[in-house]
Kinemage of the C-alpha trace (Angstrom):
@kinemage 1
@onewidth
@group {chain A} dominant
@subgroup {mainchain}
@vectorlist {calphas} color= white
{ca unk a 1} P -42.487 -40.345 -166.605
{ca unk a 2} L -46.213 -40.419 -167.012
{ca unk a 3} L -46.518 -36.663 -165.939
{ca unk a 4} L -47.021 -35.222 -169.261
{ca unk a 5} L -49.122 -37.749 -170.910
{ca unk a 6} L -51.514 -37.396 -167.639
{ca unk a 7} L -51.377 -33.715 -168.486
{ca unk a 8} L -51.891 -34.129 -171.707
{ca unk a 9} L -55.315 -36.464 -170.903
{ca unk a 10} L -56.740 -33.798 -168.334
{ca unk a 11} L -57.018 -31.286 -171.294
{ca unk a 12} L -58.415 -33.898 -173.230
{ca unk a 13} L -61.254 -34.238 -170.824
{ca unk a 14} L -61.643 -30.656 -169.526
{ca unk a 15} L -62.531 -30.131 -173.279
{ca unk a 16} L -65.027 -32.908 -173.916
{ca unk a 17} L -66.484 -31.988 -170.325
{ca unk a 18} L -67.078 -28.311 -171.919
{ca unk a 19} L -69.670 -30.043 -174.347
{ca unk a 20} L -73.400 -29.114 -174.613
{ca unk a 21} L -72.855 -26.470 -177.109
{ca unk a 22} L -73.112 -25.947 -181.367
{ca unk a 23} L -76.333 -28.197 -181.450
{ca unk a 24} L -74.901 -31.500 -180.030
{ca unk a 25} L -77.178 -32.766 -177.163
{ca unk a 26} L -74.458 -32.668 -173.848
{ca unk a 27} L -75.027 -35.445 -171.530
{ca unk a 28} L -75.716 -39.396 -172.793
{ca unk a 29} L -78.530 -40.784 -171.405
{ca unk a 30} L -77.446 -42.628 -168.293
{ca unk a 31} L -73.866 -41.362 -168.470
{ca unk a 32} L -71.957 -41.847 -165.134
{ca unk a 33} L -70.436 -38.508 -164.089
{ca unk a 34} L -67.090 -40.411 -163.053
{ca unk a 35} L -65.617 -43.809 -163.584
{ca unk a 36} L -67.091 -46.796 -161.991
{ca unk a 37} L -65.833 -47.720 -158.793
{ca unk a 38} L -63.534 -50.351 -158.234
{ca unk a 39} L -66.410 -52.698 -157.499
{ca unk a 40} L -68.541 -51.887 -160.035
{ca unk a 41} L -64.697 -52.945 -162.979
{ca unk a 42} L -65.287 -56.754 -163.421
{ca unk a 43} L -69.307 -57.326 -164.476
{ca unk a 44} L -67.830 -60.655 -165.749
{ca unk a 45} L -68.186 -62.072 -169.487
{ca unk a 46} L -71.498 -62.598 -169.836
{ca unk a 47} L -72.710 -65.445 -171.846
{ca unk a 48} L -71.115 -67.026 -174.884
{ca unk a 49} L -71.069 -65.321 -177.742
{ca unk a 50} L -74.255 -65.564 -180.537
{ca unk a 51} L -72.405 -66.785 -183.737
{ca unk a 52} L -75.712 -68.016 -184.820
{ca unk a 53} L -76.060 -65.284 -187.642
{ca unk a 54} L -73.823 -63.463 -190.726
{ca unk a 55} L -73.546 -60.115 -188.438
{ca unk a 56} L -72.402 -58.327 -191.591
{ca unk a 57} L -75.489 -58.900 -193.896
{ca unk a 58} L -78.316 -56.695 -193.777
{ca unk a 59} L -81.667 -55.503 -195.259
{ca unk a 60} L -80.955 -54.914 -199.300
{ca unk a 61} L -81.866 -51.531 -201.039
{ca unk a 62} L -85.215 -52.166 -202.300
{ca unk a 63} L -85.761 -49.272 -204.893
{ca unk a 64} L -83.203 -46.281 -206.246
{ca unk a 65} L -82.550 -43.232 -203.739
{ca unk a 66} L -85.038 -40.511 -204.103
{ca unk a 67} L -83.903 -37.094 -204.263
{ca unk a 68} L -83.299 -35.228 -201.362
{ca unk a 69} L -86.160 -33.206 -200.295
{ca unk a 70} L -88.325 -35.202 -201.915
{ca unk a 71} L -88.593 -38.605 -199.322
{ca unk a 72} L -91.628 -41.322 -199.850
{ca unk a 73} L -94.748 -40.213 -197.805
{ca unk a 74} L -94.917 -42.910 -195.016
{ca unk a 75} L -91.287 -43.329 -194.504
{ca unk a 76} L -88.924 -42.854 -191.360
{ca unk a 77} L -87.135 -40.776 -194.096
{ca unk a 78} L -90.532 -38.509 -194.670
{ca unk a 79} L -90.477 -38.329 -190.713
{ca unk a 80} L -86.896 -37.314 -190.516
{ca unk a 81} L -87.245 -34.669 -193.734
{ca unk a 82} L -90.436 -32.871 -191.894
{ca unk a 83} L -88.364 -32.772 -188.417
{ca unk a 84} L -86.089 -30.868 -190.512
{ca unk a 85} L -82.750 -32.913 -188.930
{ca unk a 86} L -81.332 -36.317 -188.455
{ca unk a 87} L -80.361 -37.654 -185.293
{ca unk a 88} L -77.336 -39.305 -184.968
{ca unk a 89} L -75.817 -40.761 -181.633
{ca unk a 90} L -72.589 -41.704 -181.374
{ca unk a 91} L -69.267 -40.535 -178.498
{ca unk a 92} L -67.387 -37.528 -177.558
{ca unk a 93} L -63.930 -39.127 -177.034
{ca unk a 94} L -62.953 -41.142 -179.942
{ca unk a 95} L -60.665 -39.391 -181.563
{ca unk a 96} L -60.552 -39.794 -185.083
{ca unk a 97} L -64.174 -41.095 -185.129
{ca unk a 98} L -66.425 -38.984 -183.283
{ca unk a 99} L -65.198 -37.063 -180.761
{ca unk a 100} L -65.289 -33.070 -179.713
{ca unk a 101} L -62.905 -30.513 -181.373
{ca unk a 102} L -61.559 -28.953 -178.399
{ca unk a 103} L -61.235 -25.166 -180.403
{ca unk a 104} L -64.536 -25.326 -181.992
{ca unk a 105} L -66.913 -27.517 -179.491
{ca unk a 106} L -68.327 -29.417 -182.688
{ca unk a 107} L -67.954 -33.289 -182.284
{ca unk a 108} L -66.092 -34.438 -185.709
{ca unk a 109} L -64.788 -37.614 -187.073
{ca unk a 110} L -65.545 -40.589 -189.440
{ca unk a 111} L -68.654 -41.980 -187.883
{ca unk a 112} L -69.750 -38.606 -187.512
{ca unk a 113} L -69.462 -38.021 -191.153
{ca unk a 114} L -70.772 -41.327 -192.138
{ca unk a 115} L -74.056 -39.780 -190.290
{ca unk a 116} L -73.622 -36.168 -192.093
{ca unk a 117} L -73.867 -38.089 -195.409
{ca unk a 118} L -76.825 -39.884 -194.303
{ca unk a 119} L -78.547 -35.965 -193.719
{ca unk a 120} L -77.099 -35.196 -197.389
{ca unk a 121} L -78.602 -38.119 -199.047
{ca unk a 122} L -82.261 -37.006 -197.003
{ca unk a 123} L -82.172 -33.013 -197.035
{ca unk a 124} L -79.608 -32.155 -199.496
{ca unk a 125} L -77.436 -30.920 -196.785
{ca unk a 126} L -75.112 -32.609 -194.617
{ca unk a 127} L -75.489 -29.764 -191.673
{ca unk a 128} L -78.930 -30.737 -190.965
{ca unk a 129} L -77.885 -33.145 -187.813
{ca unk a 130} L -78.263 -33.312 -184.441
{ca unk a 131} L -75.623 -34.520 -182.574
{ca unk a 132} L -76.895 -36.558 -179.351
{ca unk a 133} L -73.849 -38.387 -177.087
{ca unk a 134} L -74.749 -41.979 -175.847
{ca unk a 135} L -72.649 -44.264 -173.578
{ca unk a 136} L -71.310 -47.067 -174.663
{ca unk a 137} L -73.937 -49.218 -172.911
{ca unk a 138} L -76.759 -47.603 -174.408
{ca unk a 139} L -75.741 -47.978 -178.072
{ca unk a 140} L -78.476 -50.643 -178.640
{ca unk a 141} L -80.765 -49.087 -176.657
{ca unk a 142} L -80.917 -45.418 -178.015
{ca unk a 143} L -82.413 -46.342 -181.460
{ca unk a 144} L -85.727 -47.459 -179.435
{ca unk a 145} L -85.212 -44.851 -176.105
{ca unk a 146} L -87.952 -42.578 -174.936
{ca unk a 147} L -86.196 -40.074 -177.376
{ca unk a 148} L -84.522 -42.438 -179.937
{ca unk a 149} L -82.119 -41.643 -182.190
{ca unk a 150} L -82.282 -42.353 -185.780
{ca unk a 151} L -79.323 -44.409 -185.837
{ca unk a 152} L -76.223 -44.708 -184.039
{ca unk a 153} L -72.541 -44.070 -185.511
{ca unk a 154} L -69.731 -44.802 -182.779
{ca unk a 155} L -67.552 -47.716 -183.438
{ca unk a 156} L -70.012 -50.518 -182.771
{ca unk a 157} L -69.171 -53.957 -183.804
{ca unk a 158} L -72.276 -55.427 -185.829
{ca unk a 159} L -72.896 -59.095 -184.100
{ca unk a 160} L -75.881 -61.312 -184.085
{ca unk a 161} L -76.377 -60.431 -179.974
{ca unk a 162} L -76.735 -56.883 -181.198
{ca unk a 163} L -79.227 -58.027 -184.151
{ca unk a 164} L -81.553 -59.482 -182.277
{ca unk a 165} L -82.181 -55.931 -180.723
{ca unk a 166} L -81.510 -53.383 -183.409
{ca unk a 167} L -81.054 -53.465 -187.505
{ca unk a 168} L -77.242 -52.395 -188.706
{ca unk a 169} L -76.094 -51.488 -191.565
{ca unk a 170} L -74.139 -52.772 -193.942
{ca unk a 171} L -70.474 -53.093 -192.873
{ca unk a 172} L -68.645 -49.399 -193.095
{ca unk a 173} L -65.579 -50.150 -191.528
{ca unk a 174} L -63.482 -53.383 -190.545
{ca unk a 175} L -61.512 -52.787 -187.280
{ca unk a 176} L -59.715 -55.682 -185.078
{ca unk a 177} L -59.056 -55.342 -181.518
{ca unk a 178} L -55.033 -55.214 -180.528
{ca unk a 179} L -53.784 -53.594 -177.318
{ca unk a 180} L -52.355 -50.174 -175.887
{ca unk a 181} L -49.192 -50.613 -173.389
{ca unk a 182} L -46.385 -48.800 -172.095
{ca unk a 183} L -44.008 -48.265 -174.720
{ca unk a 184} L -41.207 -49.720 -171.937
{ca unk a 185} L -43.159 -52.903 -171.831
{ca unk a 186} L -42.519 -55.726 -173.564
{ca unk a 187} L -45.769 -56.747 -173.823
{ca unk a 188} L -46.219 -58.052 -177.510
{ca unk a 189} L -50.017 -58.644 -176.911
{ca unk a 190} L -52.830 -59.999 -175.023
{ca unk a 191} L -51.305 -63.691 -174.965
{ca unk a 192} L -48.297 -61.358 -172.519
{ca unk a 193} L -50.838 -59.848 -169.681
{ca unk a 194} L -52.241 -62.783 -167.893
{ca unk a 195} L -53.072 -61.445 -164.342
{ca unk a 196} L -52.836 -58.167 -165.667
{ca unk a 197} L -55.132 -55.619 -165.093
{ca unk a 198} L -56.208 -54.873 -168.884
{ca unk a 199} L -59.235 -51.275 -169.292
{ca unk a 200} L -62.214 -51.002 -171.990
{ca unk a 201} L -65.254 -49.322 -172.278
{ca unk a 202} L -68.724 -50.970 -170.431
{ca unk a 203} L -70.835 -52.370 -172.952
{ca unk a 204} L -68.493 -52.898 -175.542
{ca unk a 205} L -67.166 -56.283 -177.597
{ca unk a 206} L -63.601 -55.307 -176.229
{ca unk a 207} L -64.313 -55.888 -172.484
{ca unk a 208} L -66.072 -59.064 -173.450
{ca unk a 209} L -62.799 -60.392 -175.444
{ca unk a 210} L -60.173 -59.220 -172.895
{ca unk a 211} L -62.676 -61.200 -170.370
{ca unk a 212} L -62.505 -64.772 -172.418
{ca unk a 213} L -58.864 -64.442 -173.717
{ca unk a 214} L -56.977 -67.594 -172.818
{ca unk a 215} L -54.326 -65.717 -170.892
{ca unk a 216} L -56.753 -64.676 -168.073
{ca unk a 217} L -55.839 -60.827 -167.929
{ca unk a 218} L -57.822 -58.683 -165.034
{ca unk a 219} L -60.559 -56.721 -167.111
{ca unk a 220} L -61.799 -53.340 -166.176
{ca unk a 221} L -64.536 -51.701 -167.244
{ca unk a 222} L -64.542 -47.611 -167.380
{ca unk a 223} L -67.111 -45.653 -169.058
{ca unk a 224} L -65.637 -44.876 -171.653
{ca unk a 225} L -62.051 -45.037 -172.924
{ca unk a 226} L -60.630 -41.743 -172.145
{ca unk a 227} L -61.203 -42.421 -168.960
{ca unk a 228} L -59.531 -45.857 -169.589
{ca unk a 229} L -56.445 -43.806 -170.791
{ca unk a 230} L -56.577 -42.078 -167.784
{ca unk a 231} L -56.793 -44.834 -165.402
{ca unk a 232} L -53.713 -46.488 -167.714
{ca unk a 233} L -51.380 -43.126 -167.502
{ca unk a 234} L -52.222 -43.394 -163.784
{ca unk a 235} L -51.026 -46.687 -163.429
{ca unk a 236} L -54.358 -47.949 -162.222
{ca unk a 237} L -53.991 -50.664 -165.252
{ca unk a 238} L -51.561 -51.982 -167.211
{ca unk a 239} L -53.137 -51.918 -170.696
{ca unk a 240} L -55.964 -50.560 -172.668
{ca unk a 241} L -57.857 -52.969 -175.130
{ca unk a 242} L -60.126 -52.303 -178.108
{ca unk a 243} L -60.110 -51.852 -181.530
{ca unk a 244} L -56.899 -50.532 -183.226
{ca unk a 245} L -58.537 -47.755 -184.600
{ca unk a 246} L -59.535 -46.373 -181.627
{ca unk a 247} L -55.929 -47.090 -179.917
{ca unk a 248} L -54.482 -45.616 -182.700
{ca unk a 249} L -56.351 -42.125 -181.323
{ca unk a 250} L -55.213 -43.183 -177.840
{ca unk a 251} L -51.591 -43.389 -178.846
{ca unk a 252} L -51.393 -39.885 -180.347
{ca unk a 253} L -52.844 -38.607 -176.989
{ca unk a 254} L -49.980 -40.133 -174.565
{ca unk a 255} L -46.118 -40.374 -175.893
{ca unk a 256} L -45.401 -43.078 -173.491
{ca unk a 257} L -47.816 -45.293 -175.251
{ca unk a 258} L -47.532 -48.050 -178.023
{ca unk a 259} L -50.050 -50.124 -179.727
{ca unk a 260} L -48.729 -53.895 -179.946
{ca unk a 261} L -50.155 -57.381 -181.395
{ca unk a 262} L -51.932 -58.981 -184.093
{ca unk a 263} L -55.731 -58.500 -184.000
{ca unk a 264} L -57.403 -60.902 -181.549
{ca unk a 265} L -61.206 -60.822 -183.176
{ca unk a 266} L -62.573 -58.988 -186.102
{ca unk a 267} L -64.624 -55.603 -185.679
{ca unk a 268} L -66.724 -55.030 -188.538
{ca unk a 269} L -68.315 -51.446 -187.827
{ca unk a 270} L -72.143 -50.951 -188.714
{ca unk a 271} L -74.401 -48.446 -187.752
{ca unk a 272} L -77.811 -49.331 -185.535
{ca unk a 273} L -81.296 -48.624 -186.463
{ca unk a 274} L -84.400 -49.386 -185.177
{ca unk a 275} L -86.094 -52.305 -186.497
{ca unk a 276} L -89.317 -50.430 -186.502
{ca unk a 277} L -87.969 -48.988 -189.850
{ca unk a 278} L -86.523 -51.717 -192.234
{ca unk a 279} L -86.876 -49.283 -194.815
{ca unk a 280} L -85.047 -46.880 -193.216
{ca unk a 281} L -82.249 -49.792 -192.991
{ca unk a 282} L -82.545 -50.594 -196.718
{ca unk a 283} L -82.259 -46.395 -197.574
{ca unk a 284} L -79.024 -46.295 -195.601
{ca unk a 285} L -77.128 -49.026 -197.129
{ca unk a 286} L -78.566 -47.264 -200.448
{ca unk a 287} L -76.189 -44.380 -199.162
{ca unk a 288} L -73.628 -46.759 -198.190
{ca unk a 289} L -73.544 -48.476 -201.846
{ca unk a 290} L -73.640 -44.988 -203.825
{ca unk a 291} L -70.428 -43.914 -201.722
{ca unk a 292} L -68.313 -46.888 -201.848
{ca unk a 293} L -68.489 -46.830 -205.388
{ca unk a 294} L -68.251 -42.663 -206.003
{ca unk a 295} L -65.157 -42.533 -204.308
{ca unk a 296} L -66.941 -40.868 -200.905
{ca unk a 297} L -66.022 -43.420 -198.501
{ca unk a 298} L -62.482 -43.509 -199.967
{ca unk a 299} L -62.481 -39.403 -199.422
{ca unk a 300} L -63.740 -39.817 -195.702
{ca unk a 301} L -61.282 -42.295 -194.926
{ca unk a 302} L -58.067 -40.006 -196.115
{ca unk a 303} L -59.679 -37.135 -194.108
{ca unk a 304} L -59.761 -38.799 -190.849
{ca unk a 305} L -57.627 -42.075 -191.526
{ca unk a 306} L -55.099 -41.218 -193.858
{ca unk a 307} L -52.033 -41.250 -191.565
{ca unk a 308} L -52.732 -44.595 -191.134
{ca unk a 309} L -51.820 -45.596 -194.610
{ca unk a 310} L -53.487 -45.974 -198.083
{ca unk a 311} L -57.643 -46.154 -198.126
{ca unk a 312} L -57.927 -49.870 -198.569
{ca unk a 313} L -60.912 -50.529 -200.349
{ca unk a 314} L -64.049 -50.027 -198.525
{ca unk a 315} L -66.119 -53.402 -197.206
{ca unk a 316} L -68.021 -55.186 -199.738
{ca unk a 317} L -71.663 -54.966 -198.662
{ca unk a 318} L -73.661 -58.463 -197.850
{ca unk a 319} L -77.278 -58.471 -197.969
{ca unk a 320} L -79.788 -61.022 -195.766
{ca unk a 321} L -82.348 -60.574 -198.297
């Protein structure tokens, strides 16, 4: 029965393999050039969660936007203007958020517009980006890598583990994590797959939860989840756990497939920046602010979102300071 969806997945990843070209940088930094091994699925949960901190306030907009072209001398902005591009580093394979359009080899999505509006707000034109694909597991760590980013896009849950390393922004997007499962199971969520073997992606908050859910399903780490949608359609696990938004993109890849459950922990998206450059923090959520309340971020959610229902109303920013 799984024939076709396993079909339909090998496209998938031909396509993304095909990568490198229209400006977007090819291979992550410390990307694995196949799934772990079967030893290297179950790193364990890691230490308890850091609830010490309100993960979704940042750094507050100190001063108006400047016009673009014209950014403060000794700002990250001024160093990103005279480079003539932004950075931005974020996946390949999350459809609907950032990943690479098979007919055109340009890596698209809501993340990857939430950085193209970021360019517009420094140049004046959203085009001026550079696309660079991380792992999962270096998300944190590009933002301050030999050759950083400027900040990173791809579905990353803002949480006060992550703060302690990098500055987010302002919350952009609130996701929840659910589960993926055959659509013959009966499965109605995680509370159903104890002893089960359940896939995310390596580094992210999803792995972590499936890990310390009080049913005590198998987690399995892949690096990333296309290949966890492969190892699912392959019946090397039974399930595929992260945030609905992302399963939501899994589920129109695989007809076989249903998304089940209430959420089991809150998401709330941010993107990472260095916190060499607070200002470059407080400029962002500048951005953020202007489009939540001219209608942009209600725009870029029908574009990529939209059959998921009505644009709810965008997060309410919180500021630390």
């Amino acid at each position: 029965m799984r024939a076709r969806a396993v079909t339909v997945a090998a496209v998938l990843l031909v396509s993304l393999a095909a990568g490198g070209c229209s400006g977007d940088s090819s291979r992550p930094r410390g990307e694995a050039s196949a799934a772990p091994s079967a030893a290297a699925t179950a790193p364990g949960p890691g230490t308890p969660a850091d609830t010490s901190c309100n993960p979704r306030a940042s750094r507050r907009p100190s001063a108006p936007l400047p016009k673009p072209g014209a950014m403060p001398a000794g700002t990250y902005m001024r160093t990103i203007q005279d480079r003539g591009r932004l950075i931005l580093g974020t996946s390949q394979d999350t459809l609907l958020f950032s990943s690479r359009n098979p007919f055109t080899g340009k890596i698209e999505g809501f993340d990857v517009d939430m950085g193209r509006q970021i360019a517009a707000a420094i140049f004046g034109d959203p085009d001026k980006i550079q696309i660079r694909v991380i792992g999962y597991d270096d998300r944190v760590e590009a933002v301050d890598a030999e050759e950083p980013v400027d900040l990173v896009a791809d579905t990353m849950t803002a949480n006060c583990d992550r703060w302690r390393d990098v500055d987010f922004s302002t919350i952009y997007y609130d996701a929840g994590q659910k589960v993926l499962v055959s659509s013959t199971s009966d499965a109605r969520g995680i509370g159903d797959l104890g002893g089960r073997k359940v896939c995310a992606a390596q580094g992210s908050t999803s792995y972590d939860n499936i890990a310390a859910a009080a049913s005590k399903p198998v987690a399995v780490a892949r690096a990333g989840f296309a290949d966890c949608l492969v190892a699912f359609q392959q019946n090397e696990v039974d399930a595929i756990s992260t945030d609905d938004t992302i399963l939501v993109g899994l589920a129109a890849q695989d007809p076989y497939a249903k998304v089940v459950g209430p959420r089991m922990s809150q998401e709330p998206y941010g993107m990472a920046i260095s916190k060499k450059h607070p200002e470059f923090t407080r400029f962002v959520n500048a951005v953020l602010e202007r489009n939540r309340a001219n209608g942009t971020w209600k725009k870029t959610y029908e574009r990529w979102l939209g059959d998921l229902g009505p644009a709810p109303r965008p997060p309410a920013a919180q500021y630390r300071d």
